[in-house]
C-alpha positions in Angstrom: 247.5 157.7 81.4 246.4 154.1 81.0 243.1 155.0 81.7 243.0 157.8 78.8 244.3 155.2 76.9 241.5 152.6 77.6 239.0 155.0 77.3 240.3 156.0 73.6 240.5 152.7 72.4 236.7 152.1 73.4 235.8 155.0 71.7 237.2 154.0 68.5 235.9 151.0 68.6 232.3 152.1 69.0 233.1 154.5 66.1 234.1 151.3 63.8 230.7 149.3 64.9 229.2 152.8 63.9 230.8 153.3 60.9 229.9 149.9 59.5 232.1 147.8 61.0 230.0 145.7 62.4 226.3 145.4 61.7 224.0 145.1 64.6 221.7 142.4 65.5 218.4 142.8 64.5 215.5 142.8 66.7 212.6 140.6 65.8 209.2 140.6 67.1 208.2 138.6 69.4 205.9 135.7 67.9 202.7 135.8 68.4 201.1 132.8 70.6 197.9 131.1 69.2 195.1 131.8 70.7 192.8 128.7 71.4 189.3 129.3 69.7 186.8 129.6 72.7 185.3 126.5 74.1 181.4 125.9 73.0 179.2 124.5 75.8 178.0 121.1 75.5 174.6 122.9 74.0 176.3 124.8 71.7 178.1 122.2 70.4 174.9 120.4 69.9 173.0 123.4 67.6 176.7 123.7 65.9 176.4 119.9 65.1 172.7 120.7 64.1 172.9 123.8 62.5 170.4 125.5 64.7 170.6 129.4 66.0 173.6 130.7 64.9 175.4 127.7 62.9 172.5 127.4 61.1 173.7 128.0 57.3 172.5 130.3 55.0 171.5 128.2 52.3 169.5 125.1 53.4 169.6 121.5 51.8 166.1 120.5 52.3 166.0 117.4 50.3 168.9 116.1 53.1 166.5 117.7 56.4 163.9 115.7 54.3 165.8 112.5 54.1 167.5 112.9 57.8 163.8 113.4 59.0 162.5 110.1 57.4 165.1 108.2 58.9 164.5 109.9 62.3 160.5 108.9 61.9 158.8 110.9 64.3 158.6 114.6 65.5 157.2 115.8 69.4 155.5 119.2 69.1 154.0 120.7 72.2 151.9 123.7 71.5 149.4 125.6 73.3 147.0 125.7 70.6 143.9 123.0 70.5 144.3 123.3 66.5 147.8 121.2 66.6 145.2 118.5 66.5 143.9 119.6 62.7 147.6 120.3 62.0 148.3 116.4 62.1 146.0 115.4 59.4 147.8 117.8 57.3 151.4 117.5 58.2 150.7 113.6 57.6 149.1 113.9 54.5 152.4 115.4 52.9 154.9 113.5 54.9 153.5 109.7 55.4 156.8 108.8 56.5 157.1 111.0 59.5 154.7 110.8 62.7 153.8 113.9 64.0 153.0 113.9 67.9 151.5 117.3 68.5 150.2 117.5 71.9 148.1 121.0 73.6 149.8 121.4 76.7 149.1 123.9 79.5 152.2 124.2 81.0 155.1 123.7 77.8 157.5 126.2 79.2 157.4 123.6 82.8 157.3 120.5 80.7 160.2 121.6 78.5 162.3 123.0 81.5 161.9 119.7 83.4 162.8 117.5 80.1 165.8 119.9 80.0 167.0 119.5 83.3 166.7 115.3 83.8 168.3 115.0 80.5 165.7 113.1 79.0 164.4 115.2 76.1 161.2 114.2 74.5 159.9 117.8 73.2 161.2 118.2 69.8 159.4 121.5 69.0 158.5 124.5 71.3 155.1 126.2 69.9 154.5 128.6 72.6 153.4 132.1 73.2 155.2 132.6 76.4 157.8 134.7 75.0 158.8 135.8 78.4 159.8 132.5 79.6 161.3 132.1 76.3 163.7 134.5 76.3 163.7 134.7 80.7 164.9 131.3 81.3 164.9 128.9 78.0 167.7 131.4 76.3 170.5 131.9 78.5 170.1 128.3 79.5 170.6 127.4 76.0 167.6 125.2 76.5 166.3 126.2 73.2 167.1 127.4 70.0 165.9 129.4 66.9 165.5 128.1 63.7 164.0 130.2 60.7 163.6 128.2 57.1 163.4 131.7 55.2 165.1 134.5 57.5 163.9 137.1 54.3 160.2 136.9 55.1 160.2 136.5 58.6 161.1 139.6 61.2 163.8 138.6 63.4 166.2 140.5 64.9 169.5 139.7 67.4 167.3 140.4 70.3 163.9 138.6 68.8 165.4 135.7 66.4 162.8 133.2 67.0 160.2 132.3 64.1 156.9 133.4 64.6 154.3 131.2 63.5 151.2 133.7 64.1 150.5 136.6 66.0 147.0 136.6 67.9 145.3 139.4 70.0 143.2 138.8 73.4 140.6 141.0 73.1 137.7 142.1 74.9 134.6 140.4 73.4 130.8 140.4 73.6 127.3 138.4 73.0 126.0 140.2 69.9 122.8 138.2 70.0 122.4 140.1 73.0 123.8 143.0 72.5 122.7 143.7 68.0 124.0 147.6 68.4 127.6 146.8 69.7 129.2 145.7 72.5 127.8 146.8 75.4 131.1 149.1 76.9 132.9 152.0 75.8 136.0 151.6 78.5 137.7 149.2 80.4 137.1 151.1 83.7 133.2 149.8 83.3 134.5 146.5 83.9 135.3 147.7 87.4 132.1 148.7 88.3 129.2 147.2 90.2 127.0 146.5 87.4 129.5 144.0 85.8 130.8 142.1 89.2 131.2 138.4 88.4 130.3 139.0 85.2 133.9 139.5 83.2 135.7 136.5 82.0 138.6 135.5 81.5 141.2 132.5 82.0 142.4 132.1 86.1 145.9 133.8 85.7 147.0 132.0 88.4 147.0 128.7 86.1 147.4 129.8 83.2 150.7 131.7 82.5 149.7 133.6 79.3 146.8 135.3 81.1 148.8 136.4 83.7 151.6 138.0 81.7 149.1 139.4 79.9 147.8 141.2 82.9 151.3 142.2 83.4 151.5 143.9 80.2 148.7 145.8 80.9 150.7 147.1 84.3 152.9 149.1 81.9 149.9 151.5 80.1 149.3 153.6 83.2 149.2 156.7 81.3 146.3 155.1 78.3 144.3 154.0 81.8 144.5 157.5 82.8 143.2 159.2 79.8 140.1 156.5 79.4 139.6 157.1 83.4 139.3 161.0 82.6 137.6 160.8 80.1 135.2 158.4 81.8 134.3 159.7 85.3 135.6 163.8 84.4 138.6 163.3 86.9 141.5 162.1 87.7 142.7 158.7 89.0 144.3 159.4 91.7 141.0 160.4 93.4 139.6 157.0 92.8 138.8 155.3 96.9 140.7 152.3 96.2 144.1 154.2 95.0 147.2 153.9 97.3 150.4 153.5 97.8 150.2 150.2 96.1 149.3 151.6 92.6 151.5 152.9 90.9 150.2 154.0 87.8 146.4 153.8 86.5 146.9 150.3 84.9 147.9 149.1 88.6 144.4 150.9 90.2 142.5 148.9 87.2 143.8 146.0 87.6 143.5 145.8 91.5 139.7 147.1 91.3 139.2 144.3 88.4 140.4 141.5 90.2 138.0 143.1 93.2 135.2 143.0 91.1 134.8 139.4 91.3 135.9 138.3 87.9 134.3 135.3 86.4 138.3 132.8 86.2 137.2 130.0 83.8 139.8 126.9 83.3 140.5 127.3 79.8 140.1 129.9 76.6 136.6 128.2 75.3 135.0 127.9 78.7 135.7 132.3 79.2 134.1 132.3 75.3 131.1 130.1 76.5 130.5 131.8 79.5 129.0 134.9 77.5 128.7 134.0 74.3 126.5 130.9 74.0 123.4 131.4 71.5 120.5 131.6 73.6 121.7 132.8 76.3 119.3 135.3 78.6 122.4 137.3 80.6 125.7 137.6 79.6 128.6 139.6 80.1 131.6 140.0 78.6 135.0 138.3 78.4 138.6 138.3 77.5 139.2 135.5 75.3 141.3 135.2 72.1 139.9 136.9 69.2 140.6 133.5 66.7 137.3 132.1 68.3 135.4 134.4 65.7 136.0 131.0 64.1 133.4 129.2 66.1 131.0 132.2 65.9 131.1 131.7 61.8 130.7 128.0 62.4 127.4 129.3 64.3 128.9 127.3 67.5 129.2 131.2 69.1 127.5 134.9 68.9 130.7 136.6 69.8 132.4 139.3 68.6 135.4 141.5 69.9 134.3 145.4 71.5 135.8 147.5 68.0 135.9 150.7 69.5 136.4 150.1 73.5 138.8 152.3 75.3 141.7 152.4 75.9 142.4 149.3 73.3 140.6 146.6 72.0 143.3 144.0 73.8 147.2 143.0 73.8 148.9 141.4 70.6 150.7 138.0 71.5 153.4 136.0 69.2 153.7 132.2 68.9 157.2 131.6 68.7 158.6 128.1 67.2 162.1 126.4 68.6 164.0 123.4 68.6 165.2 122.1 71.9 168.6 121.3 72.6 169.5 117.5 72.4 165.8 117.2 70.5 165.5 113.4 69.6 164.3 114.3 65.9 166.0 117.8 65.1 166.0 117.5 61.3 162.1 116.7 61.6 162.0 119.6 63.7 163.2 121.7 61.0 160.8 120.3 58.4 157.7 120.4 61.2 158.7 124.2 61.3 159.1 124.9 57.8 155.7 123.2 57.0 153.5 124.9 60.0 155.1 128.2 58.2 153.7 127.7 55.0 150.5 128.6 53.2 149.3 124.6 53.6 150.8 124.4 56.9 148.8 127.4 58.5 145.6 126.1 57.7 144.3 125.9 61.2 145.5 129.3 62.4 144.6 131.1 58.7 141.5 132.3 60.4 140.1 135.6 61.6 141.4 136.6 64.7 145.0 135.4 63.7 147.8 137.3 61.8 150.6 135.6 60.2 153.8 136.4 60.7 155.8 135.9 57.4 156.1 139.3 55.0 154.1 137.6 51.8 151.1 136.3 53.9 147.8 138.4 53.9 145.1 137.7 57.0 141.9 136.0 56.0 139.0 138.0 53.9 137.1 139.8 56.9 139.4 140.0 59.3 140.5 143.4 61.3 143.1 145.1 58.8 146.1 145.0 60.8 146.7 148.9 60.4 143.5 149.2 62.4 144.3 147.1 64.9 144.2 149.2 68.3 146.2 147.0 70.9 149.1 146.5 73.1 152.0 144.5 71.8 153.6 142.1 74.9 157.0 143.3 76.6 158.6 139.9 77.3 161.6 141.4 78.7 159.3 143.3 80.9 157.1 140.7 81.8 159.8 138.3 82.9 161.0 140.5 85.3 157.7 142.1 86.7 155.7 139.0 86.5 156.1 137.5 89.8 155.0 140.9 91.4 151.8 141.0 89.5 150.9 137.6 90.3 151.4 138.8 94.3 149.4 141.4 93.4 146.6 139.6 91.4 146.1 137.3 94.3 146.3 139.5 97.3 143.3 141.8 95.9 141.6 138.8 94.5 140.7 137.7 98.2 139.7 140.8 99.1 
């Protein structure tokens, strides 16, 4: 009986609470904890406090970067271009204030790496067409960084957001003192054959960087190096003596034939264009070389010309990219160097045939290929990185044969 009686009483008292007798506790949400803002490298932090890459602003002050670069009094450009030379006269002639030390350097991607890596920058500026180091090694070590002065005529993307301060193509040239009717080949696969051993130039690969990734870029067009060897010999590749199990694809059978052939590996890009396009000469070959030294032949130091209509392209499209290093010494005279080198005063040594600019609202000189008709390859970097060591293997090995 007690027990019917304790159980009533509970019941009428949760009936009371229910009724209003009692109003329950309400149940808050938990509070939400902070959460800390991600940490910024020590190179992030850097470009943040430089607003470079991503904190670079939208809207740029350029009479401060003028006055910060004044005060900073000197800029350190390494390029691999001869012409930083001429740029020096210019860049000085509208900033007096500012010393511009604009060196041609072989190796920049080496140089800058090492700088990088002791912690004793020097390198302000990286002016550089090894876009597969670039974006290989420099980029996820934060080692570099992009800045654009006018992101609306320039082409970058999230994957490519470096400026570009030209584009130039390596093309297959000729001696048209020798040669009045045209270059003296229709197809690359002639360049394999015995008539032309020794006789094709071109920059050792195995010192010069460029040359080799641009040799690896070529590994990728198997299916173009088919057609032109069809269309050539009236079969197929694969029927070629020196194919095998190490070539893959046509581009791999012309390469390894090529470097067979005894090609003619010159130090530098003027000694390749020398080598067959000297006037006077009595025997020359052919050579690729940079199509820019037109410049020379209009200067009637050269008879060279690039081979038009050779199959299965005239040559490969490269890109100078521009970047500030992290911790540069003189960052806001970085930006202005940059800025200037981008301009239609500031291009002055590259505005020549053979070189394209790069901004939207700059034409290519009077004379000059129409870039519509321009029949070439365009470099892979991501490719390139990754396949470049294998080609240089490659290169070597069949070189000593």
């Amino acid at each position: 009986m007690k027990t019917l009686k304790f159980l009533a009483v509970c019941l009428l008292a949760s009936l009371v609470v229910g009724c209003g007798g009692g109003a329950p506790t309400a149940t808050q949400p938990p509070a939400e904890v902070p959460t800390a803002a991600p940490s910024l490298s020590p190179a992030e932090e850097w470009a943040k406090a430089n607003e470079v890459g991503q904190y670079q602003p939208a809207t740029l002050d350029w009479a401060a970067i003028e006055a910060a670069a004044k005060a900073e009094g000197t800029v350190v450009v390494y390029a691999n271009s001869s012409r930083i030379e001429d740029e020096i006269e210019l860049f000085q002639a509208k900033y007096p204030d500012i010393t511009l030390e604009g060196y041609d350097v072989d190796d920049i991607a080496t140089k800058m790496a090492e700088e990088q890596k002791a912690g004793n920058v020097v390198g302000d500026v990286w002016f550089n067409s090894d876009g597969n180091i670039l974006f290989g090694e420099f980029v996820p070590n934060q080692w570099l960084w992009p800045f654009v002065p006018d992101p609306s005529l320039m082409p970058i993307t999230a994957d490519q957001p470096f400026a570009v301060a030209r584009y130039g193509v390596r093309a297959l040239g000729y001696n048209f003192e020798l040669y009045p009717d045209g270059c003296p080949i229709n197809t690359w696969w002639q360049l394999t054959e015995a008539a032309y051993k020794g006789k094709v130039f071109i920059e050792d690969p195995l010192s010069d960087v460029s040359t080799m990734a641009i040799l690896t870029e070529i590994s990728q067009h198997g299916d173009e190096l088919a057609a032109a060897y069809q269309e050539q010999y009236g079969k197929e590749w694969t029927t070629d003596s020196a194919y095998g199990d190490d070539t893959p694809n046509a581009a791999w059978l012309w390469i390894k034939k090529y470097a067979q052939n005894s090609p003619g590996l010159q130090p530098g890009g003027d000694e390749v264009v020398q080598a067959f396009a000297t006037p006077g000469m009595t025997e020359a070959g052919v050579g690729f070389t940079s199509y820019s030294k037109y410049r020379d032949t209009l200067k009637g130091e050269l008879v060279f010309d690039v081979c038009k209509g050779v199959k299965p392209v005239m040559g490969v499209k490269t890109s100078s990219y521009l970047a500030i290093a992290t911790n540069a010494p003189h960052p806001n005279a970085a930006k202005l160097f940059i800025n200037f080198v981008l301009s239609d005063e500031g291009r002055a040594p590259w505005n020549v045939i053979g070189d394209y600019p790069a901004r939207t609202d700059q034409s290519a000189p009077e004379g000059a290929i129409p870039v519509a008709e321009l029949n070439v390859w365009t470099m892979d970097d991501a490719f390139i990185y990754v396949n470049i060591s294998a080609m240089r293997d490659f290169w070597t090995l069949n070189l000593l044969q």
